[in-house]
C-alpha positions as CSV (number, residue, x, y, z in Angstrom):
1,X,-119.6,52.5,5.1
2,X,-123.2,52.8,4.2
3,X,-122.8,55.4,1.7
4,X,-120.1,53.4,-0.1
5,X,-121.0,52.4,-3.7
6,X,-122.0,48.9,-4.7
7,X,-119.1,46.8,-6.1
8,X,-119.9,46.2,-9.6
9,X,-118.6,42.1,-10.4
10,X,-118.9,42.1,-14.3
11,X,-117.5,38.4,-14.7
12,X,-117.7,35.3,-13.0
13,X,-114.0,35.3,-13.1
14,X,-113.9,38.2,-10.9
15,X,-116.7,36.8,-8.5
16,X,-114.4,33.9,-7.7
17,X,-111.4,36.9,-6.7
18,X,-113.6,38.9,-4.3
19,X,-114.5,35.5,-2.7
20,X,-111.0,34.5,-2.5
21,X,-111.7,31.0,-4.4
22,X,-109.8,30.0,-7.2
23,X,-110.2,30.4,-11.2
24,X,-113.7,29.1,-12.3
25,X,-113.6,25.9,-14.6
26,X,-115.7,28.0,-16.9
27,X,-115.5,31.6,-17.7
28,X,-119.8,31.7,-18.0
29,X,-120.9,29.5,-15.5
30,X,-119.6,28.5,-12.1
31,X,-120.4,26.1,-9.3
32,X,-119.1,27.1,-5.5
33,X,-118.9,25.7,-2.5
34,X,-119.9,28.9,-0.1
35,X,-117.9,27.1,2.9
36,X,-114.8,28.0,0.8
37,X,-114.9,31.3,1.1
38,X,-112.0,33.0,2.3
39,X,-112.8,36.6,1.8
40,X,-112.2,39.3,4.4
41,X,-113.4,42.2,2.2
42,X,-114.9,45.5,3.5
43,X,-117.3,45.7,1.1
44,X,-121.0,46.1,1.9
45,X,-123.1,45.2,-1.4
46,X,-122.2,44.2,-4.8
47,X,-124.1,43.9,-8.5
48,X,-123.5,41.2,-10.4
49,X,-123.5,41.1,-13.6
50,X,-124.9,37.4,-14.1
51,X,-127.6,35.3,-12.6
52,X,-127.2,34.0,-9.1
53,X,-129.0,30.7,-8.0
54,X,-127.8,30.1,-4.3
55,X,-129.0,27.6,-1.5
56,X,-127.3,28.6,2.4
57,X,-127.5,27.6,5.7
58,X,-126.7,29.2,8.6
59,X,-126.3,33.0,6.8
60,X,-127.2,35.8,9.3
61,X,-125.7,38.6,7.6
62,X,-128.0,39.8,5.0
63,X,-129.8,42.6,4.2
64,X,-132.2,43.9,2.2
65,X,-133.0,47.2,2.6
66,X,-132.7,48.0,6.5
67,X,-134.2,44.9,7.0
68,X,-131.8,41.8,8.7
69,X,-131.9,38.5,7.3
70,X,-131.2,35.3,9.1
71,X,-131.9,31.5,8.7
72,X,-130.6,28.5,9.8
73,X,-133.0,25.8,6.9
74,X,-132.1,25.3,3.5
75,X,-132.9,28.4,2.1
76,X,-132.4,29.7,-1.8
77,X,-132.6,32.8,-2.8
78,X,-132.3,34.2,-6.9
79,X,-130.8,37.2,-8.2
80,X,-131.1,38.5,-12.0
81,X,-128.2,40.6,-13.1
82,X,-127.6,44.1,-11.6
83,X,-129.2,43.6,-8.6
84,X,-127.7,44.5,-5.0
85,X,-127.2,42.3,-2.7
86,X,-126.4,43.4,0.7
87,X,-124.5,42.3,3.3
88,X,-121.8,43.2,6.4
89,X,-118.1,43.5,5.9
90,X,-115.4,40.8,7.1
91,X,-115.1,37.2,6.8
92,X,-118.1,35.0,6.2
93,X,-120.2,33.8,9.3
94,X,-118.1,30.3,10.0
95,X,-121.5,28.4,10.1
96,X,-122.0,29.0,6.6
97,X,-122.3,26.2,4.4
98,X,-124.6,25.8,0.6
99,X,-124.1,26.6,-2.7
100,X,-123.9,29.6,-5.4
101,X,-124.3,29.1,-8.7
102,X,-123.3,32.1,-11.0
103,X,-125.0,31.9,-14.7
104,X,-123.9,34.6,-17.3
105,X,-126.3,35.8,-20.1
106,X,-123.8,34.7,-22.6
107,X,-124.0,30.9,-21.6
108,X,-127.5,31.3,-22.4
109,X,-127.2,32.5,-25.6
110,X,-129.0,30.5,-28.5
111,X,-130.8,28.3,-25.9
112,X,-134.9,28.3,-25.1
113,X,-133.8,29.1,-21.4
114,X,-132.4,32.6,-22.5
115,X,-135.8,34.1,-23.0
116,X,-137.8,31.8,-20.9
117,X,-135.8,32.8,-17.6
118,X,-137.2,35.8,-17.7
119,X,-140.5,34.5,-16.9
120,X,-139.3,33.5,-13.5
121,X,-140.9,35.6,-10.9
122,X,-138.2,35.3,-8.4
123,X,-135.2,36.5,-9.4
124,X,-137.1,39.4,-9.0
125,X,-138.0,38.8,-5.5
126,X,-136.0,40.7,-2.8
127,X,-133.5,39.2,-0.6
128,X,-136.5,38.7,2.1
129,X,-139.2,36.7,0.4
130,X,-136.2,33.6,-0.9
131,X,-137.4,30.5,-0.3
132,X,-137.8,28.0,2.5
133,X,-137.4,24.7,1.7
134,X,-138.3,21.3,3.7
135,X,-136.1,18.7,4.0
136,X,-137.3,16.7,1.2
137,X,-137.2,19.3,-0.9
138,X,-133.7,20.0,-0.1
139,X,-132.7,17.1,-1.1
140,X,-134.3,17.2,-4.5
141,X,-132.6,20.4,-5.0
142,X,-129.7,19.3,-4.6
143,X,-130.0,16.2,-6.3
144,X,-130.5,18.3,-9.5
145,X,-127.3,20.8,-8.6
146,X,-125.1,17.4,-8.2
147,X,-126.1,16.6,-11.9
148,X,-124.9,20.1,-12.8
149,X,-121.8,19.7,-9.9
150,X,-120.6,16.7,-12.2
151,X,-121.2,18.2,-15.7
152,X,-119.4,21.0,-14.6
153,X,-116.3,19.5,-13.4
154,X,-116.7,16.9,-15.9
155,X,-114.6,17.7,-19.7
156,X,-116.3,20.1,-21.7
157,X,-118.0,18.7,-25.0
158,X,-120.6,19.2,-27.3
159,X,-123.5,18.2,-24.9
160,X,-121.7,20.1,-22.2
161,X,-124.0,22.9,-22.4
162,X,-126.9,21.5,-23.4
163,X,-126.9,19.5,-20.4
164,X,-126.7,22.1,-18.2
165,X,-129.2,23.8,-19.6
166,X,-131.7,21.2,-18.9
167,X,-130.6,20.4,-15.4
168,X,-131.2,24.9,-14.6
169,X,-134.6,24.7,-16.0
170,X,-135.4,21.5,-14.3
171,X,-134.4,23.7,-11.0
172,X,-136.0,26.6,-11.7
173,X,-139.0,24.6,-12.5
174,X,-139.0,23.1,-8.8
175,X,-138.8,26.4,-7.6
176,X,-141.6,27.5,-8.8
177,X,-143.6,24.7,-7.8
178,X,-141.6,25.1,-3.8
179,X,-142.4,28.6,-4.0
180,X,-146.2,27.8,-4.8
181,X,-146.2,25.7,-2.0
182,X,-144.7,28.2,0.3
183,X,-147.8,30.7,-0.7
184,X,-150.6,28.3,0.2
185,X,-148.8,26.6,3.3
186,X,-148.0,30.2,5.1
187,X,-151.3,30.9,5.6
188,X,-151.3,33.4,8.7
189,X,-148.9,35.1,7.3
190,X,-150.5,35.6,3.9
191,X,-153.9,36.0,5.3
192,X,-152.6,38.4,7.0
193,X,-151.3,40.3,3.8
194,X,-154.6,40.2,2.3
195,X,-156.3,41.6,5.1
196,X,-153.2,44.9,5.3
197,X,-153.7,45.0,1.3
198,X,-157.8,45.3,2.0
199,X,-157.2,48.1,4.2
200,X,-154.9,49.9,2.3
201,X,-157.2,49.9,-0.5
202,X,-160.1,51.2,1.7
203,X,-158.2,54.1,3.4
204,X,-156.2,55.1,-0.4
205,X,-160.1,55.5,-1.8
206,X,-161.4,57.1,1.1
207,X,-158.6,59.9,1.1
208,X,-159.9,62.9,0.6
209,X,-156.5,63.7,-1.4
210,X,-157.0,60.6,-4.1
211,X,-158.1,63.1,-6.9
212,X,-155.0,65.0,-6.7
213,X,-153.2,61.7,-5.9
214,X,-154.5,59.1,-8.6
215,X,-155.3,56.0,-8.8
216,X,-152.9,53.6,-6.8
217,X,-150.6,51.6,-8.2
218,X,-149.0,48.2,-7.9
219,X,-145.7,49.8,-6.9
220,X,-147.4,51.9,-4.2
221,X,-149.5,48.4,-2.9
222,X,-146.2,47.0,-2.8
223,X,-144.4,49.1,-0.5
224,X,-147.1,50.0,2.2
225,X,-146.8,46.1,2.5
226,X,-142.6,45.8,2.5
227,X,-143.0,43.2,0.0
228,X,-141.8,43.4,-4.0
229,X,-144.1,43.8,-6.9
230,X,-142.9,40.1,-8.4
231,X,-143.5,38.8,-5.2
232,X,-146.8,40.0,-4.2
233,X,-148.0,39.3,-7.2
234,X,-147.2,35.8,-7.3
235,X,-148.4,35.3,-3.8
236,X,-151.7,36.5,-4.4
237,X,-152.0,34.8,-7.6
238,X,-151.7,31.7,-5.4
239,X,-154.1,32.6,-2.6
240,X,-156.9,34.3,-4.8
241,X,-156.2,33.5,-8.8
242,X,-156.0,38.0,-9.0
243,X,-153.0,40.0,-10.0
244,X,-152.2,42.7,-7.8
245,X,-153.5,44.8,-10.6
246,X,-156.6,42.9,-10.3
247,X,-157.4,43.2,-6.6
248,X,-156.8,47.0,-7.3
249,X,-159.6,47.2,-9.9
250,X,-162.0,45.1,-8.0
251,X,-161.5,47.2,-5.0
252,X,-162.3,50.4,-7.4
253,X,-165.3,48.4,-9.0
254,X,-166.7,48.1,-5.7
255,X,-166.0,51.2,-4.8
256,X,-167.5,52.8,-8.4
257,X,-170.7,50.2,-7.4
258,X,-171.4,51.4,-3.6
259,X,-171.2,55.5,-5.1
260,X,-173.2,54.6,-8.2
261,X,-176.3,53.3,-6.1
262,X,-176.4,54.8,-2.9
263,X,-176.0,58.7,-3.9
264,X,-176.5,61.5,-7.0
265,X,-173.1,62.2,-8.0
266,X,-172.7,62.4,-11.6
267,X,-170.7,59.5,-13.3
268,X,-167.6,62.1,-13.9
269,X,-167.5,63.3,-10.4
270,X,-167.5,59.3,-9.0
271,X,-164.6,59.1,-11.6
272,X,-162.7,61.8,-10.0
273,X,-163.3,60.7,-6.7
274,X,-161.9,57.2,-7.7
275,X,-158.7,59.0,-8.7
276,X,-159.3,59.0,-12.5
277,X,-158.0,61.8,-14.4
278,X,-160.3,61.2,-17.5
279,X,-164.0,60.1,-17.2
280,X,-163.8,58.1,-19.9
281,X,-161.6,56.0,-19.0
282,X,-163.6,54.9,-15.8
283,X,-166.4,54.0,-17.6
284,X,-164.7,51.9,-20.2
285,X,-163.1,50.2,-17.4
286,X,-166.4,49.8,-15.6
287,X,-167.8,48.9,-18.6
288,X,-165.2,46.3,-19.9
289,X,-165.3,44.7,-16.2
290,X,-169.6,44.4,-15.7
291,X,-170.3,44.3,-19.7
292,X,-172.2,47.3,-18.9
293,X,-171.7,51.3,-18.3
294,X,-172.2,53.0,-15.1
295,X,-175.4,54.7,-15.9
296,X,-177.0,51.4,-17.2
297,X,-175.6,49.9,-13.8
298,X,-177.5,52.7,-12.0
299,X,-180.7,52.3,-13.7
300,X,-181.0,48.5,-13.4
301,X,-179.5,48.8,-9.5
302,X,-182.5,51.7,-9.4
């Protein structure tokens, strides 16, 4: 069954059929109790084709890549339209109790949220890095999905929408602030992060093999640590106020530094030994980063 194609769930309409729950009140948006489902379907993964805001408890059947994924907190997790999510065939784990809420694009049409949800992180994160929340902020959480809960089942007017609207941002708002909090208060596992992402710096510009290989990327920092690009990102935002990107060119900085003063090689060849294909573009980087070139760096250092 691995090698069975994602089932692709284009409406919310048809979301509600694979789960075995009855017609949504609303074609765009939809509120669900994840204790109804009734579902026995064999399939493995699914893409949606609309935003998925979901808080479980008690889910130990998801994957994300090979990894397993199991919880028994509140725990939310965000999905942006055409991702995968993963899981095992058969009937939901009978512990299973939370919410999904299933946003189209089109209900966001002609709003400020349709652009702005884009700038939330998260529903880029993978399945593995959702969010753990405490009990207090449970309970805000779901304070805010209650106000939607009685919108939604309420009779659709004018301010129908509008309301909504307001109540999503107001949750994806909190999330960002939980998620924040989640970045500072794990701070083993984080400081352990920084201290793999330190050594995978070192050994990528100490391969002999960087010229021919370039210079690393965010995508490739990102998988020698299992984590996404969104994520890691964010997290080390949190902990150190540097992008990703950033950490990257302050490794190579100090790199450029440490070759610049303590041996002869010409400005080009440290550039090629960084993994730059072009000189020049090292030394406007340097230059851009210190406010001064490489061989002005060497002169005052010397």
């Amino acid at each position: 069954m691995q090698n069975t194609p994602p089932l692709k769930i284009k409406t919310i309409t048809d979301g509600h059929k694979v789960a075995g729950l009855a017609k949504p009140n609303h074609p765009l948006i939809s509120l669900v109790d994840v204790s109804q489902f009734k579902s026995h379907t064999t399939v493995t993964s699914v893409i949606f084709d609309f935003y998925v805001i979901s808080l479980k408890r008690g889910c130990d059947n998801l994957i994300y890549g090979q990894q397993k994924y199991d919880f028994d907190e509140g725990l939310m997790a965000f999905m942006a339209p055409g991702q995968i999510l993963r899981g095992e065939s058969g009937a939901p784990p009978p512990n299973l109790t939370g919410w999904m809420l299933f946003i189209h694009p089109d209900f966001l049409w002609n709003t400020s949220l349709a652009s702005k949800i884009k700038n939330y992180d998260f529903f880029n994160y993978a399945t593995n890095e959702a969010l753990f929340l405490s009990e207090k902020e449970e309970i805000t959480i779901n304070g805010i999905v209650e106000n939607i809960r009685q919108e939604y089942h309420a009779n659709i007017d004018t301010f129908s929408q509008e309301i909504i609207i307001s109540q999503i941002e107001t949750l994806l708002n909190y999330a960002q602030r939980f998620y924040n909090r989640q970045f500072i208060t794990r701070k083993k596992t984080n400081h352990q992060i920084l201290e793999q992402l330190e050594t995978i710096l070192n050994h990528y510009f100490e391969d002999e093999n960087i010229i021919s290989k370039g210079l690393p990327t965010v995508q490739y920092v990102s998988d020698k640590l299992n984590l996404s690009p969104s994520y890691l990102r964010g997290l080390l935002t949190s902990l150190t106020g540097l992008s990703t990107q950033q950490h990257i060119h302050e490794k190579l900085l100090s790199k450029a530094k440490e070759k610049l003063s303590t041996t002869q090689l010409s400005v080009s060849e440290i550039a090629y030994q960084l993994g730059f294909e072009h000189p020049q573009s090292f030394s406007k980087l340097f230059k851009t980063k210190t406010l001064v070139s490489p061989l002005e760096f060497r002169e005052r250092f010397n």
